[in-house]
C-alpha positions in Angstrom: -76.5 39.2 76.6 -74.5 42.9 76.8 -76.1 45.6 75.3 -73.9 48.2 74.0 -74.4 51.7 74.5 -74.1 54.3 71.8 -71.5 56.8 72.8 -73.4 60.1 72.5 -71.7 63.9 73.1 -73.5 66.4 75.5 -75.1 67.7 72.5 -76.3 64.5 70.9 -77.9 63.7 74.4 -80.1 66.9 73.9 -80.5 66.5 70.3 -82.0 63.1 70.3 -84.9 63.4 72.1 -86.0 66.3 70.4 -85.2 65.1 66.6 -87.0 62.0 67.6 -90.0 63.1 68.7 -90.1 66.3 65.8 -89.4 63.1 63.4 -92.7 61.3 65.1 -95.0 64.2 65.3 -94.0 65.0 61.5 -96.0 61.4 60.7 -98.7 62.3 63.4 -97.7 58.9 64.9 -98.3 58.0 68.3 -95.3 56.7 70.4 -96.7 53.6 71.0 -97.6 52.9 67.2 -93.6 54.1 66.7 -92.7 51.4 68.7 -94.4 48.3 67.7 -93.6 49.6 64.5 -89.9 49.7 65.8 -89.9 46.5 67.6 -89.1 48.1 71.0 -91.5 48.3 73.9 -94.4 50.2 74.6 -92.7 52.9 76.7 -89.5 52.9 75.4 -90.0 56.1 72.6 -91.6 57.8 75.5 -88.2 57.1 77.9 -85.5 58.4 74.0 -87.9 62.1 73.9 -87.3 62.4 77.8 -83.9 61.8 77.8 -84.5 59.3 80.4 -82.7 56.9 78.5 -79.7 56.8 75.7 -80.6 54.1 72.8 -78.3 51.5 71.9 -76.5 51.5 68.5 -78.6 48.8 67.3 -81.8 50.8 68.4 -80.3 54.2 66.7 -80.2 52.1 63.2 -83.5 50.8 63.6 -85.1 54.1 64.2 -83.0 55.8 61.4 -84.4 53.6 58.8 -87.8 53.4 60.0 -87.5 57.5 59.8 -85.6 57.5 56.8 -82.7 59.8 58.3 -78.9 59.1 59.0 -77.9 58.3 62.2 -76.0 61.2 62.9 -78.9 63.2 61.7 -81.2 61.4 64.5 -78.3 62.2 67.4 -77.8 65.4 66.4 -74.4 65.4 64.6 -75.5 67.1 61.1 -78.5 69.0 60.1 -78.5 66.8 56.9 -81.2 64.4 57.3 -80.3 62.4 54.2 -78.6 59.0 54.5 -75.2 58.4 52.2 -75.1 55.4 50.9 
């Protein structure tokens, strides 16, 4: 199976990890509970707030609805957290 990468800008690679884990800490969740919640493995919201790795599109849609934010919110494209429907 190929996973496909998200395509993320210099400043989307910075923005992530920081909007993810201010969107975690906001629900005074744990990362672990984030990601069973999320479907992913244990360590993997650890690895996104790092910026050790870059989430796949699939894994940037999960995460957006789970947070309730647009995707280009979560990488760091607009400051408008709201999704359009």
């Amino acid at each position: 199976m190929e996973i496909t990468v998200y395509p993320m800008n210099q400043n989307e690679k910075s923005e992530f990890p920081a909007r993810l884990r201010k969107l975690r800490e906001e629900r005074r969740q744990s990362r672990v509970v984030v990601s069973e919640l999320c479907g992913l493995s244990r360590g993997m919201i650890r690895q996104y707030e790092r910026g050790e790795k870059i989430p796949t599109l699939k894994t940037l849609i999960v995460l957006a609805n789970y947070f309730g934010v647009s995707i280009d919110y979560l990488a760091g494209e607009t400051n408008n957290r709201k999704r359009s429907l």
